[in-house]
mmCIF entry with sequence, helices, sheets and N, C-alpha, C, O atoms, coordinates in Angstrom:
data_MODEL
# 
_entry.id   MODEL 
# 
_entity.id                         1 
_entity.type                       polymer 
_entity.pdbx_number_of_molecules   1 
# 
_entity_poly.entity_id                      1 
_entity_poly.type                           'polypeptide(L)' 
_entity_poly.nstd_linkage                   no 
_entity_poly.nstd_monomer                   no 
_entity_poly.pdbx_seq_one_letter_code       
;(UNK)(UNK)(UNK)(UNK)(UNK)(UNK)(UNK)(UNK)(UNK)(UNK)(UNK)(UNK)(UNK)(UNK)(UNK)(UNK)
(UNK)(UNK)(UNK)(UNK)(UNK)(UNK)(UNK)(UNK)(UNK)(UNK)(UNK)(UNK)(UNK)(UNK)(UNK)(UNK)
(UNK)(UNK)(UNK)(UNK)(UNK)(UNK)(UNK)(UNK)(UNK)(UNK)(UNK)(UNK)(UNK)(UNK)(UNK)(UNK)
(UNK)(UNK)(UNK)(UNK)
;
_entity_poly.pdbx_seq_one_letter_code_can   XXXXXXXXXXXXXXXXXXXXXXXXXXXXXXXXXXXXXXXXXXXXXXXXXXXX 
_entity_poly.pdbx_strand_id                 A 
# 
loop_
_entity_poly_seq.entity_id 
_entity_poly_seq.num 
_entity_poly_seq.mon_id 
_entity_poly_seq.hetero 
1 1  UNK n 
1 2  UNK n 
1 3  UNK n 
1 4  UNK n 
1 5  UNK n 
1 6  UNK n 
1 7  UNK n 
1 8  UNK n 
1 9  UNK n 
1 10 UNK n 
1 11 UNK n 
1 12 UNK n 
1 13 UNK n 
1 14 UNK n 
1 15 UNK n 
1 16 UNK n 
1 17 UNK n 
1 18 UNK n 
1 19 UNK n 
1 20 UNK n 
1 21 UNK n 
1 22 UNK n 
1 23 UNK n 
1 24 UNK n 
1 25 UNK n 
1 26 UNK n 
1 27 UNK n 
1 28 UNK n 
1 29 UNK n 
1 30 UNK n 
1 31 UNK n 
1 32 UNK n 
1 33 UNK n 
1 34 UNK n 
1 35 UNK n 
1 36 UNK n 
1 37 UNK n 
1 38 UNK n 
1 39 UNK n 
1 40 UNK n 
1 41 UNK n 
1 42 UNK n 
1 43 UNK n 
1 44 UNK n 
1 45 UNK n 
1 46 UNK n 
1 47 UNK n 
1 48 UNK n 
1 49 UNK n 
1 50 UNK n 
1 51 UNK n 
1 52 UNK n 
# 
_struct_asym.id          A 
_struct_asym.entity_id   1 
# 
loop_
_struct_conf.conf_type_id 
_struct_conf.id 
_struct_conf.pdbx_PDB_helix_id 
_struct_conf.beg_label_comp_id 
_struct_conf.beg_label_asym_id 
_struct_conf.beg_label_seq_id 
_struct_conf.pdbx_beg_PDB_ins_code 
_struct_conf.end_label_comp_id 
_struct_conf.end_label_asym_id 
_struct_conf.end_label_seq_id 
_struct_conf.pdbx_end_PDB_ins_code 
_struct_conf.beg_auth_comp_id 
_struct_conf.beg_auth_asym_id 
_struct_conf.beg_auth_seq_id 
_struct_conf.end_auth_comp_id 
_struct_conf.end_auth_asym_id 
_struct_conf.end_auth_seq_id 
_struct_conf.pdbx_PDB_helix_class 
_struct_conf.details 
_struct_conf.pdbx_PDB_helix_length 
HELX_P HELX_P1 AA1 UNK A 5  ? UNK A 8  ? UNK A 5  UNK A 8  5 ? 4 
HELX_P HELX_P2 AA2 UNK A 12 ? UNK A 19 ? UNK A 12 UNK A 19 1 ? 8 
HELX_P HELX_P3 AA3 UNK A 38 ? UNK A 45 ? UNK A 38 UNK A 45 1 ? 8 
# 
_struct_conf_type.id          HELX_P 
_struct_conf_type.criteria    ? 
_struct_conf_type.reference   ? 
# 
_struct_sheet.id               AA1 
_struct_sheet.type             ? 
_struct_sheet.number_strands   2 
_struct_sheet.details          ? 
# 
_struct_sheet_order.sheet_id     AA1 
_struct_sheet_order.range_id_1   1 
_struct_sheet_order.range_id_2   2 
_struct_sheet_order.offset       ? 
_struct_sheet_order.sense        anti-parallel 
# 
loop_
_struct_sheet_range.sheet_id 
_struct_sheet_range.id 
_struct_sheet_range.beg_label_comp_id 
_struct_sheet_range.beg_label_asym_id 
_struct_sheet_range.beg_label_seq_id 
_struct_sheet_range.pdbx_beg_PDB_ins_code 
_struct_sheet_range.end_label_comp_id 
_struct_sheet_range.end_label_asym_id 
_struct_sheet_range.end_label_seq_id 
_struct_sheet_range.pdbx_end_PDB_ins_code 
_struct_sheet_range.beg_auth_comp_id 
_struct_sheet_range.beg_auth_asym_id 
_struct_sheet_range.beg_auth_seq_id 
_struct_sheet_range.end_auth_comp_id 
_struct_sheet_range.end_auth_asym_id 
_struct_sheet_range.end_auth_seq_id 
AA1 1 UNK A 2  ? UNK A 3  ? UNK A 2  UNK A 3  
AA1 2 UNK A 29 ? UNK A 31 ? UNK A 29 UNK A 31 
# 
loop_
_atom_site.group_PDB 
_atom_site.id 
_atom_site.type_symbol 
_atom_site.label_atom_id 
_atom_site.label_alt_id 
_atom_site.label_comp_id 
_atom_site.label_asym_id 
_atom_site.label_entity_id 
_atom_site.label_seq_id 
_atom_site.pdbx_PDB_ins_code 
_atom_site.Cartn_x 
_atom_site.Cartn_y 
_atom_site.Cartn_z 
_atom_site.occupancy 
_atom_site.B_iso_or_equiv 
_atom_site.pdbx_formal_charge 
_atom_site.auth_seq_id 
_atom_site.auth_comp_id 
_atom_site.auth_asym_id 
_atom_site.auth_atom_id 
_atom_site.pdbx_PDB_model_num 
ATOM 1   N N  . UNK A 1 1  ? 0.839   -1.176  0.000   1.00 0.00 ? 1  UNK A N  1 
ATOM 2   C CA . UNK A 1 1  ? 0.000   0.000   0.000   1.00 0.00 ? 1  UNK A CA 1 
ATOM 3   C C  . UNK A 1 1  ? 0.877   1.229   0.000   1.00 0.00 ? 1  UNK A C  1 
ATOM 4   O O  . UNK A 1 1  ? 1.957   1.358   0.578   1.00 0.00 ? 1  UNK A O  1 
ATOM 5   N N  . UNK A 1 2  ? 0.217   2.139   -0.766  1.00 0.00 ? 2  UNK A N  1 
ATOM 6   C CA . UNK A 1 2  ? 1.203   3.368   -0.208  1.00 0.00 ? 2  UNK A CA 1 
ATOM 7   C C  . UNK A 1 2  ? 0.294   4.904   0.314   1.00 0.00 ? 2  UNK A C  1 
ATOM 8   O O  . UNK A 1 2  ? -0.692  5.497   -0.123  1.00 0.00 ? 2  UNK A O  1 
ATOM 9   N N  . UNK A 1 3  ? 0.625   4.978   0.716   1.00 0.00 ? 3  UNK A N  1 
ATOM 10  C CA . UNK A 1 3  ? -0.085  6.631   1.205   1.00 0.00 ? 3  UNK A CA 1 
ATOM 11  C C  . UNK A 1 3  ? 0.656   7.606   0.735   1.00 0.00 ? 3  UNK A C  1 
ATOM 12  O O  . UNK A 1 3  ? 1.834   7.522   0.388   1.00 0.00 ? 3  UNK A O  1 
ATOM 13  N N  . UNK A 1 4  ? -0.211  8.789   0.717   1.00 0.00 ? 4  UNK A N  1 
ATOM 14  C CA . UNK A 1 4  ? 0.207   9.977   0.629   1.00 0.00 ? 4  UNK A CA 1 
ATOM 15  C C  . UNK A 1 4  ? 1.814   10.088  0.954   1.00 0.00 ? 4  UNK A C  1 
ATOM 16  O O  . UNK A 1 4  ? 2.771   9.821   0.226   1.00 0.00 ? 4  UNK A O  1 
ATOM 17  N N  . UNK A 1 5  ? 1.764   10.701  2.651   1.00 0.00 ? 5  UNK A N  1 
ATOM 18  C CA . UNK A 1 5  ? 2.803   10.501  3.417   1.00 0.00 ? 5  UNK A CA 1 
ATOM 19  C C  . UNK A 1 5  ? 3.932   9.728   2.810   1.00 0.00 ? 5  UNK A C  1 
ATOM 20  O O  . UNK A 1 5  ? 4.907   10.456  2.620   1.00 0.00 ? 5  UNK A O  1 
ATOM 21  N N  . UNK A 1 6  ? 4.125   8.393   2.419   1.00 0.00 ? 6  UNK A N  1 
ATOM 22  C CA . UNK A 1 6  ? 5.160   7.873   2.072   1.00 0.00 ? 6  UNK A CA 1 
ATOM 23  C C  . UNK A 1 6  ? 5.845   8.447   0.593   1.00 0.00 ? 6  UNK A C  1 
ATOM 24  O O  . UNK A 1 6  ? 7.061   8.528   0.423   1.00 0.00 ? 6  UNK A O  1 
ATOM 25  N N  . UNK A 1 7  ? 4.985   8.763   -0.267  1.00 0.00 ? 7  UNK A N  1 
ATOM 26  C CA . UNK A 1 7  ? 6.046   9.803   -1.391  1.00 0.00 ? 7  UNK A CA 1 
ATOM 27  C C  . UNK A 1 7  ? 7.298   11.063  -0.798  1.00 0.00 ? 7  UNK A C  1 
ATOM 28  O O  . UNK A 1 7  ? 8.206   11.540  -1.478  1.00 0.00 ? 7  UNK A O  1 
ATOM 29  N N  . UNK A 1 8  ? 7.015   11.334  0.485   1.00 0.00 ? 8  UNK A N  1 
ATOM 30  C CA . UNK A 1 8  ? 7.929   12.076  0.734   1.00 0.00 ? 8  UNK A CA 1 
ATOM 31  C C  . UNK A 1 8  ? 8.988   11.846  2.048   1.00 0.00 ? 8  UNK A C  1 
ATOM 32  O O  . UNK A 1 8  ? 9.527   12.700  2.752   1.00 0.00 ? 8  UNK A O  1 
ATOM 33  N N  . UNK A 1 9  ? 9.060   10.630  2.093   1.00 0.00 ? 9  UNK A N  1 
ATOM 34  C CA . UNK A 1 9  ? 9.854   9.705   2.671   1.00 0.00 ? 9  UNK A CA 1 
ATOM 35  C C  . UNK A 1 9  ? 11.490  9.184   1.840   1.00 0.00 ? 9  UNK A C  1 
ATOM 36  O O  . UNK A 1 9  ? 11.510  8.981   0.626   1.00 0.00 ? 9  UNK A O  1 
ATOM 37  N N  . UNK A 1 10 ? 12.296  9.085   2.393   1.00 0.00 ? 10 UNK A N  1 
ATOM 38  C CA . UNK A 1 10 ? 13.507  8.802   1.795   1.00 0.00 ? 10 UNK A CA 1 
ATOM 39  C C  . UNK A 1 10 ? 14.171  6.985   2.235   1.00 0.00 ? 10 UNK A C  1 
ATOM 40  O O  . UNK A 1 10 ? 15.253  6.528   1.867   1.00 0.00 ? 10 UNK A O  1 
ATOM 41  N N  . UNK A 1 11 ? 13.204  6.326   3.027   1.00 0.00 ? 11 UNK A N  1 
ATOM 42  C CA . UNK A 1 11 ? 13.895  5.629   3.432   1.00 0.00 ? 11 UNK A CA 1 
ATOM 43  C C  . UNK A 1 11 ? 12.878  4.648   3.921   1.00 0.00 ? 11 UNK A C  1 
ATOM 44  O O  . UNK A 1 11 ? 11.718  5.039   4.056   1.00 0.00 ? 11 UNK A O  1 
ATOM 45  N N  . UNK A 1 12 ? 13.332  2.893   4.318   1.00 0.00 ? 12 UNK A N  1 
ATOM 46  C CA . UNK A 1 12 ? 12.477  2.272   4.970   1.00 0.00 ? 12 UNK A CA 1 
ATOM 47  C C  . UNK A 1 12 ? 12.194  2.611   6.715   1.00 0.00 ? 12 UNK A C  1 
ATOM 48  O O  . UNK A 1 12 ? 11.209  2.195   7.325   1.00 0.00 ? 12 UNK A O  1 
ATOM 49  N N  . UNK A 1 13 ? 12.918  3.163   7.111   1.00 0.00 ? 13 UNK A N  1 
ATOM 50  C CA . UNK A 1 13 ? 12.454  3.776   8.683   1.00 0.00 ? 13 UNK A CA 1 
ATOM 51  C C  . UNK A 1 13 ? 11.614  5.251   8.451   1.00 0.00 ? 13 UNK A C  1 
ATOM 52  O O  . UNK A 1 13 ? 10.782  5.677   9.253   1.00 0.00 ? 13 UNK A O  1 
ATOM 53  N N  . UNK A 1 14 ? 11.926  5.793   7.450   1.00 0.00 ? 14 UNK A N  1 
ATOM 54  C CA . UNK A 1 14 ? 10.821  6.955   7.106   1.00 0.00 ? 14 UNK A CA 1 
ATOM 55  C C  . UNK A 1 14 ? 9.192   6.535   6.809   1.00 0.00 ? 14 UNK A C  1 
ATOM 56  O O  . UNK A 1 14 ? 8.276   7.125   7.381   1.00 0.00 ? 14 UNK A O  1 
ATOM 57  N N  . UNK A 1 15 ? 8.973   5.473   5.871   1.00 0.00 ? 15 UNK A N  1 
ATOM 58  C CA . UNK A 1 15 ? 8.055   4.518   5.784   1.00 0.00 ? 15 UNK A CA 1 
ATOM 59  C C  . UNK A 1 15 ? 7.497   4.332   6.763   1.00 0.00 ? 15 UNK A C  1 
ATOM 60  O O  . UNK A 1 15 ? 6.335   4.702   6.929   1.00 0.00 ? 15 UNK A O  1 
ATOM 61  N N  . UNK A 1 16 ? 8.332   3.584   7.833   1.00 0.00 ? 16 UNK A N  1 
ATOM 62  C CA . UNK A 1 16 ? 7.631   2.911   8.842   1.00 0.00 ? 16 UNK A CA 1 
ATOM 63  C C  . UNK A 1 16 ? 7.007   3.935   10.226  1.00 0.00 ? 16 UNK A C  1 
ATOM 64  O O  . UNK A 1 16 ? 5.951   3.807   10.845  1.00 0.00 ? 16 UNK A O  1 
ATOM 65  N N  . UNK A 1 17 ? 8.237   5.070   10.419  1.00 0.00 ? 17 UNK A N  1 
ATOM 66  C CA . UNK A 1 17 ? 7.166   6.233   11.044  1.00 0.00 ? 17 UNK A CA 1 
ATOM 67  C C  . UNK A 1 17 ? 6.268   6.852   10.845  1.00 0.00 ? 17 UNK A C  1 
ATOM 68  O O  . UNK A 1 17 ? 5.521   7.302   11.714  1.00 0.00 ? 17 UNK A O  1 
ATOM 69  N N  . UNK A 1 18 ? 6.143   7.021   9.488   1.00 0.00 ? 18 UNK A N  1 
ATOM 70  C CA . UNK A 1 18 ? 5.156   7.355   8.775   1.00 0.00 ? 18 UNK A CA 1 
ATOM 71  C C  . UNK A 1 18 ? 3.928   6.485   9.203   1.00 0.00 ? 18 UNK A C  1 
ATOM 72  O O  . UNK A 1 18 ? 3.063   6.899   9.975   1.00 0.00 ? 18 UNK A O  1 
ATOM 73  N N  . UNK A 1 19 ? 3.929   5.273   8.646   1.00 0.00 ? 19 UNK A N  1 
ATOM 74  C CA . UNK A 1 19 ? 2.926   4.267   8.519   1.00 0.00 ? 19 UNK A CA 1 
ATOM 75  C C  . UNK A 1 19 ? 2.355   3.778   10.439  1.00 0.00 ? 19 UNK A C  1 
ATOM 76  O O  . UNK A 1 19 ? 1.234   3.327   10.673  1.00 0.00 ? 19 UNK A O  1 
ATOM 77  N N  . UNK A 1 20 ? 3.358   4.002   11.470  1.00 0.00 ? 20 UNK A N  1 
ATOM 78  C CA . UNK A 1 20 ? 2.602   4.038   12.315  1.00 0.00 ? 20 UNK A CA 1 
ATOM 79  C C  . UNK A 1 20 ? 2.438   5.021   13.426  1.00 0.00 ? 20 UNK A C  1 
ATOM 80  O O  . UNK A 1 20 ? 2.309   4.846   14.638  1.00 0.00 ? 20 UNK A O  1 
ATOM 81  N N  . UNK A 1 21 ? 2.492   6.538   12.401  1.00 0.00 ? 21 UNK A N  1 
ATOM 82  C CA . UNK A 1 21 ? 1.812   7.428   12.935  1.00 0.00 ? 21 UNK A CA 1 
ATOM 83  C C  . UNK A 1 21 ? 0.194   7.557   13.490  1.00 0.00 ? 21 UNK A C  1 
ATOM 84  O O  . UNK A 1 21 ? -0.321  7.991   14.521  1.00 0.00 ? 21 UNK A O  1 
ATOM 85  N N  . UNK A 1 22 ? -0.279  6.979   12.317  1.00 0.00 ? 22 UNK A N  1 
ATOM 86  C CA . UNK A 1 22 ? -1.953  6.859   12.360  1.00 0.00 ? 22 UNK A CA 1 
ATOM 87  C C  . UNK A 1 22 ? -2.537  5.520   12.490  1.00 0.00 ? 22 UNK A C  1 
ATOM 88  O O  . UNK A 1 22 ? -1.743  4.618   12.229  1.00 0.00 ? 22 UNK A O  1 
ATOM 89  N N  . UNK A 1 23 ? -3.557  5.207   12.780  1.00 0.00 ? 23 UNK A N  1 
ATOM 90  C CA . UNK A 1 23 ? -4.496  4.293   12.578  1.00 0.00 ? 23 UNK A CA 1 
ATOM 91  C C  . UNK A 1 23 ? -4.479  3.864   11.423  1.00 0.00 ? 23 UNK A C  1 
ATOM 92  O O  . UNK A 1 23 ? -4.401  4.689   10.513  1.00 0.00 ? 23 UNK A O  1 
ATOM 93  N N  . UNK A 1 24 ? -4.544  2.514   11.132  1.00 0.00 ? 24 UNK A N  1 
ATOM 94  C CA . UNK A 1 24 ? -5.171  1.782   9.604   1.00 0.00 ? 24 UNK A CA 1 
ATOM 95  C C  . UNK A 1 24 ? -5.859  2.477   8.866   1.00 0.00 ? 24 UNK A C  1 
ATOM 96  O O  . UNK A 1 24 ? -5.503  2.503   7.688   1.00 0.00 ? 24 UNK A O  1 
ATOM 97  N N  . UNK A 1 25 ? -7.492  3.563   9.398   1.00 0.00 ? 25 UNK A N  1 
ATOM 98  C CA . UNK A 1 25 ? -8.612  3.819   8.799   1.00 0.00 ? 25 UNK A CA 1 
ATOM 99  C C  . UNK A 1 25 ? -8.417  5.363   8.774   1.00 0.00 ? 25 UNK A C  1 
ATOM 100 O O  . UNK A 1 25 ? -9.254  6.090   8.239   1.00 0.00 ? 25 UNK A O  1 
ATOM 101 N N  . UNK A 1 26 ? -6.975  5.979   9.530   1.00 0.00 ? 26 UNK A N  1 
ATOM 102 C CA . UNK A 1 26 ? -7.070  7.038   9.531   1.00 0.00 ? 26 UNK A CA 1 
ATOM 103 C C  . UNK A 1 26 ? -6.342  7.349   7.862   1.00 0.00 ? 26 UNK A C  1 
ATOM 104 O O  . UNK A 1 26 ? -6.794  8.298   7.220   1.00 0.00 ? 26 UNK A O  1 
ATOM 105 N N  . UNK A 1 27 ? -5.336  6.574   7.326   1.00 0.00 ? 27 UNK A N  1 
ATOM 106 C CA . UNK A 1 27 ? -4.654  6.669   6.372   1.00 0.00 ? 27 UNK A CA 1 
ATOM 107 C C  . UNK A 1 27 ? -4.937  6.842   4.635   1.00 0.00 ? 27 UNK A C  1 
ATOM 108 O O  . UNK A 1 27 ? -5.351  5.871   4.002   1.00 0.00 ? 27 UNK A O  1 
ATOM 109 N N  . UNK A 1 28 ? -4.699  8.034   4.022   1.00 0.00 ? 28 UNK A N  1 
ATOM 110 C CA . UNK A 1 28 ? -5.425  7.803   3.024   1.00 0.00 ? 28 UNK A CA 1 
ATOM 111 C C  . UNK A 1 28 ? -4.585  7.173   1.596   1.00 0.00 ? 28 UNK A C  1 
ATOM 112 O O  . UNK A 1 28 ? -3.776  7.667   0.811   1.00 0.00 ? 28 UNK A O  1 
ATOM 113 N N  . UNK A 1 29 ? -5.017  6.286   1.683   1.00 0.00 ? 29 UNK A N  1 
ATOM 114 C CA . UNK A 1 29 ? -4.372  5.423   0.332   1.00 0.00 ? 29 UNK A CA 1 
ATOM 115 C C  . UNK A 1 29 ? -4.426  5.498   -0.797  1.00 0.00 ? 29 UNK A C  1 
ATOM 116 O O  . UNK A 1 29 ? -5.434  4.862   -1.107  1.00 0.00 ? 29 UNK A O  1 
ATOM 117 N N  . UNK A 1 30 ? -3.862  5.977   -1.875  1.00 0.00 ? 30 UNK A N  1 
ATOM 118 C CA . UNK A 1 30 ? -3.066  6.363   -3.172  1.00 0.00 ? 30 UNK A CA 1 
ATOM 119 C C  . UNK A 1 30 ? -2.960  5.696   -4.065  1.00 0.00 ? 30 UNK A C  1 
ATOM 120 O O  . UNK A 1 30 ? -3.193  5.919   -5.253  1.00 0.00 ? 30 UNK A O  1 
ATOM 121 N N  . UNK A 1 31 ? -2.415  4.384   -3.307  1.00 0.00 ? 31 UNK A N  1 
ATOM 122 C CA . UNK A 1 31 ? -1.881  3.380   -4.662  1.00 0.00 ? 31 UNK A CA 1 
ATOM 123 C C  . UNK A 1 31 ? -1.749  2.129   -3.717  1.00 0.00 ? 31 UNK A C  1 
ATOM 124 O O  . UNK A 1 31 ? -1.981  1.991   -2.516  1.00 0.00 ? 31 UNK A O  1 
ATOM 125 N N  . UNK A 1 32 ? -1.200  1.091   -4.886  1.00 0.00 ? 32 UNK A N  1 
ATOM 126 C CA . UNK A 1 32 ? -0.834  0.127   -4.600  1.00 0.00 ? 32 UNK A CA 1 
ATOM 127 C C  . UNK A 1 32 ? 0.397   -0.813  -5.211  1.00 0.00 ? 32 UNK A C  1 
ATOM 128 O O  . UNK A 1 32 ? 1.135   -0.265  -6.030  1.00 0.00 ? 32 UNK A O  1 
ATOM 129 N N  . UNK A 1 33 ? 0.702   -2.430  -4.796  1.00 0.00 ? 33 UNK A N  1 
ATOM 130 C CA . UNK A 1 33 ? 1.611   -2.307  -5.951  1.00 0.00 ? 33 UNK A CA 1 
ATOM 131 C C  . UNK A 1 33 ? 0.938   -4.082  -5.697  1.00 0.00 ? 33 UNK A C  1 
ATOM 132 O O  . UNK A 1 33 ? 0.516   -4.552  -4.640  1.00 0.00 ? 33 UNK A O  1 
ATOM 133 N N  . UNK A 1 34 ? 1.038   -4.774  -7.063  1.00 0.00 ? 34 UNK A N  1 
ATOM 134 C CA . UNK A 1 34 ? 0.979   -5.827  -7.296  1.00 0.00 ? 34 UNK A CA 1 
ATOM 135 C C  . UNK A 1 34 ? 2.434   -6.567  -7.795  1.00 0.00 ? 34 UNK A C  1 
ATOM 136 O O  . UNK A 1 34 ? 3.421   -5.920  -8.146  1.00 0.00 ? 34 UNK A O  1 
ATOM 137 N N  . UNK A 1 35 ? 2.383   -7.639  -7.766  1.00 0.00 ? 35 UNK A N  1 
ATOM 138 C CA . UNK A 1 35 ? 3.511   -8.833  -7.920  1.00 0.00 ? 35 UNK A CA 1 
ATOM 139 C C  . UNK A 1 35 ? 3.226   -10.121 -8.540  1.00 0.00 ? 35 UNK A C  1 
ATOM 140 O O  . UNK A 1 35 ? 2.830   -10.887 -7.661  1.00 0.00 ? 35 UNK A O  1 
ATOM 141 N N  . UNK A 1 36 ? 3.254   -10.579 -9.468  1.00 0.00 ? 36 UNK A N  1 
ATOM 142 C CA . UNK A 1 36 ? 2.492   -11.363 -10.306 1.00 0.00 ? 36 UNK A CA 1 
ATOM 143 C C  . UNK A 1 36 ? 2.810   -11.067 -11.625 1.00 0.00 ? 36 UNK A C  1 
ATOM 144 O O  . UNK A 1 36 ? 3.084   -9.994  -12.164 1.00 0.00 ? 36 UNK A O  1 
ATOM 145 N N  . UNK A 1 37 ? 2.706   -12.480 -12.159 1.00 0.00 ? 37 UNK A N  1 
ATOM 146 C CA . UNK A 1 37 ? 2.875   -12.650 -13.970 1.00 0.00 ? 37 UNK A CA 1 
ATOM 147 C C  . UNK A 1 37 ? 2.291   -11.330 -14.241 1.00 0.00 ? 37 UNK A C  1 
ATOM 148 O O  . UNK A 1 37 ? 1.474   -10.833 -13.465 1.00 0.00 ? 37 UNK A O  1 
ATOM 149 N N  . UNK A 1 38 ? 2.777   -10.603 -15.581 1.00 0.00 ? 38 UNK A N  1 
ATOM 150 C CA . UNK A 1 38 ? 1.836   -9.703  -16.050 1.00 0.00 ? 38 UNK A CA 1 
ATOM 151 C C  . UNK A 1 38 ? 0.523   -10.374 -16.437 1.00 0.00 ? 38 UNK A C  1 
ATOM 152 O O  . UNK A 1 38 ? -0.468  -9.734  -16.087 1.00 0.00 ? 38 UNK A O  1 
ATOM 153 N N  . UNK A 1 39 ? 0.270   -11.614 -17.133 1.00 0.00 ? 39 UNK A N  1 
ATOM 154 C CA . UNK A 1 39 ? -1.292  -11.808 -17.507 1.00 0.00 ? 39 UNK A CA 1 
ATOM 155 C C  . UNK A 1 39 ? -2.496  -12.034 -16.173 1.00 0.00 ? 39 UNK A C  1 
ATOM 156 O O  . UNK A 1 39 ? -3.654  -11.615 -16.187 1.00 0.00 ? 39 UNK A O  1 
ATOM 157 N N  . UNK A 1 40 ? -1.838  -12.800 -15.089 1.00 0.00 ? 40 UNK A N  1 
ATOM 158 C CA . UNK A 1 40 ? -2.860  -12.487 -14.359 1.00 0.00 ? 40 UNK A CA 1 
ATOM 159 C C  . UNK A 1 40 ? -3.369  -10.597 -13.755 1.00 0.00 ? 40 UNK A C  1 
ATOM 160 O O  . UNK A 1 40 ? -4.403  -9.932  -13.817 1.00 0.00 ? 40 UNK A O  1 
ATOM 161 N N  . UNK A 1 41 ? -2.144  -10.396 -13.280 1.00 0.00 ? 41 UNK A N  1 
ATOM 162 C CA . UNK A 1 41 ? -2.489  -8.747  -13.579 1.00 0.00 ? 41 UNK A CA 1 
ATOM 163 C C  . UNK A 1 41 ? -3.046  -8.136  -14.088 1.00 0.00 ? 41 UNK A C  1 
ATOM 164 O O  . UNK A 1 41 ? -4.000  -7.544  -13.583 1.00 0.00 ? 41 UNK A O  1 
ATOM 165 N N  . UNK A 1 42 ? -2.593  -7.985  -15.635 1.00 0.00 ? 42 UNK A N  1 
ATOM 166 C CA . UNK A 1 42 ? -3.620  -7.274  -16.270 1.00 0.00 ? 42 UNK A CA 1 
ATOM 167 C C  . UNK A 1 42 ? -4.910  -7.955  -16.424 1.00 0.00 ? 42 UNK A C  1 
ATOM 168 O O  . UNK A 1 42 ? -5.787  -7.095  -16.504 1.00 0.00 ? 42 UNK A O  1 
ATOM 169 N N  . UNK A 1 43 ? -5.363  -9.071  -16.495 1.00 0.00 ? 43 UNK A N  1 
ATOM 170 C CA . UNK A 1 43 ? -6.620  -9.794  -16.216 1.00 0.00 ? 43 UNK A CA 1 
ATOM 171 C C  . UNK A 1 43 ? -7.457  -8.983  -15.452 1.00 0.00 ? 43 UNK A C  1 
ATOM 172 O O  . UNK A 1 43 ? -8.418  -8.382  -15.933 1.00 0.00 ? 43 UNK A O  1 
ATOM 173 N N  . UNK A 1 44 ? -7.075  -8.938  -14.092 1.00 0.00 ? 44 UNK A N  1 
ATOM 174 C CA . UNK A 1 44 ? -7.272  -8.029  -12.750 1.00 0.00 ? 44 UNK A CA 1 
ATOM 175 C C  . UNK A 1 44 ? -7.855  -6.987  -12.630 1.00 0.00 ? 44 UNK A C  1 
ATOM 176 O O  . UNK A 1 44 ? -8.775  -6.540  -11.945 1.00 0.00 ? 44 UNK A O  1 
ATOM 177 N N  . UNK A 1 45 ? -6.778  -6.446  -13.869 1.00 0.00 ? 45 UNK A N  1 
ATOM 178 C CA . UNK A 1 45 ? -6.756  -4.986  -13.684 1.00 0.00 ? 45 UNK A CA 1 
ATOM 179 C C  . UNK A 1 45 ? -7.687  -4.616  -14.858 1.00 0.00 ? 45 UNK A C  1 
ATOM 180 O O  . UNK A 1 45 ? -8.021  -3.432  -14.812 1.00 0.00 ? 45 UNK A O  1 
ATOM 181 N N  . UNK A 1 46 ? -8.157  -5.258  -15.819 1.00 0.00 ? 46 UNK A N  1 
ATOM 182 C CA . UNK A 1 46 ? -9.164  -4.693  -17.023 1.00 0.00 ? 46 UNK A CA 1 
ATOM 183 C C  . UNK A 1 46 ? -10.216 -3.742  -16.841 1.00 0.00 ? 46 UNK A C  1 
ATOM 184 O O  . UNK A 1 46 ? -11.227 -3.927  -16.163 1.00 0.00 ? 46 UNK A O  1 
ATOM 185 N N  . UNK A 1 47 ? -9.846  -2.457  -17.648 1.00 0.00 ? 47 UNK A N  1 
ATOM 186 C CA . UNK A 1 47 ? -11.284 -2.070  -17.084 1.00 0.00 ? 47 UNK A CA 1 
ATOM 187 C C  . UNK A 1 47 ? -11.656 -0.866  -16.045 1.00 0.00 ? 47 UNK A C  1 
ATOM 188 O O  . UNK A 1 47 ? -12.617 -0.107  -15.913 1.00 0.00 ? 47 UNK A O  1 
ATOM 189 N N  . UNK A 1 48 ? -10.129 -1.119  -15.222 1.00 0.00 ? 48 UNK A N  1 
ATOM 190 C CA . UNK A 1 48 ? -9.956  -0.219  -14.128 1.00 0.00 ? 48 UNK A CA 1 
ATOM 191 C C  . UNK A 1 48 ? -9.332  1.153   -14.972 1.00 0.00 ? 48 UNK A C  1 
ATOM 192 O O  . UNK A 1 48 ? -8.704  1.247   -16.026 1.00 0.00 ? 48 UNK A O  1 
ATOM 193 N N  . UNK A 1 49 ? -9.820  2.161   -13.977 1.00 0.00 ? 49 UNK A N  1 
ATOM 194 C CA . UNK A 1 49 ? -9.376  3.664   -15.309 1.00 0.00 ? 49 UNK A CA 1 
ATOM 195 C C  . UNK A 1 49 ? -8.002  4.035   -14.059 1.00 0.00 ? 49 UNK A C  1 
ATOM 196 O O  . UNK A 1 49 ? -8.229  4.181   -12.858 1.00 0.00 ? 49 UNK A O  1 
ATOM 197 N N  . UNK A 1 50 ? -6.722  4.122   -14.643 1.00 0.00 ? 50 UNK A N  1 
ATOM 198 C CA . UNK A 1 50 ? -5.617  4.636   -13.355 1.00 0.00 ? 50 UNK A CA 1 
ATOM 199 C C  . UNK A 1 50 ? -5.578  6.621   -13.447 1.00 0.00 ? 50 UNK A C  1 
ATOM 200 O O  . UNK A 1 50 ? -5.674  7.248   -14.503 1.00 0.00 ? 50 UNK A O  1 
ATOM 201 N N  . UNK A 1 51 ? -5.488  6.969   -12.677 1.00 0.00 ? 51 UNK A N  1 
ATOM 202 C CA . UNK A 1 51 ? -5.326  8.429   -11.972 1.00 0.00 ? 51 UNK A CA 1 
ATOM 203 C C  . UNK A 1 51 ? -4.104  8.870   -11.946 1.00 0.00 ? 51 UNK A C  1 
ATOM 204 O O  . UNK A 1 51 ? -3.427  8.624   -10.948 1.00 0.00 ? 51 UNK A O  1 
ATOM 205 N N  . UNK A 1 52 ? -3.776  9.310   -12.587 1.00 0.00 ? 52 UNK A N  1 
ATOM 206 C CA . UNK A 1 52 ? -2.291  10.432  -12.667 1.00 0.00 ? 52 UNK A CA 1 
ATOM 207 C C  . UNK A 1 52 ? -1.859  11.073  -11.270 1.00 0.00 ? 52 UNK A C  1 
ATOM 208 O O  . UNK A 1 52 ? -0.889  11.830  -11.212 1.00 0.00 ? 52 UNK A O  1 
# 
């Protein structure tokens, strides 16, 4: 997952203060990242419109 907050992070301990500054539900989420063959992926992902 990534939040806001973590684009302006430099590091994995920046990440992680970041990430448990807040609550789970307080956090607003941005993106994500998947891991997987590209065909199941894009399978997945058909359809979905991505946000700049």
């Amino acid at each position: 997952m990534y939040t806001r907050p973590l684009f302006a992070t430099k590091n994995e301990e920046g990440n992680v203060a970041e990430i448990s500054r807040l609550p789970d539900e307080e956090h607003e989420l941005v993106g994500i990242i998947l891991y997987r063959e590209n065909k199941p992926v894009d399978k997945a992902l058909k359809g979905l419109k991505f946000h700049p």
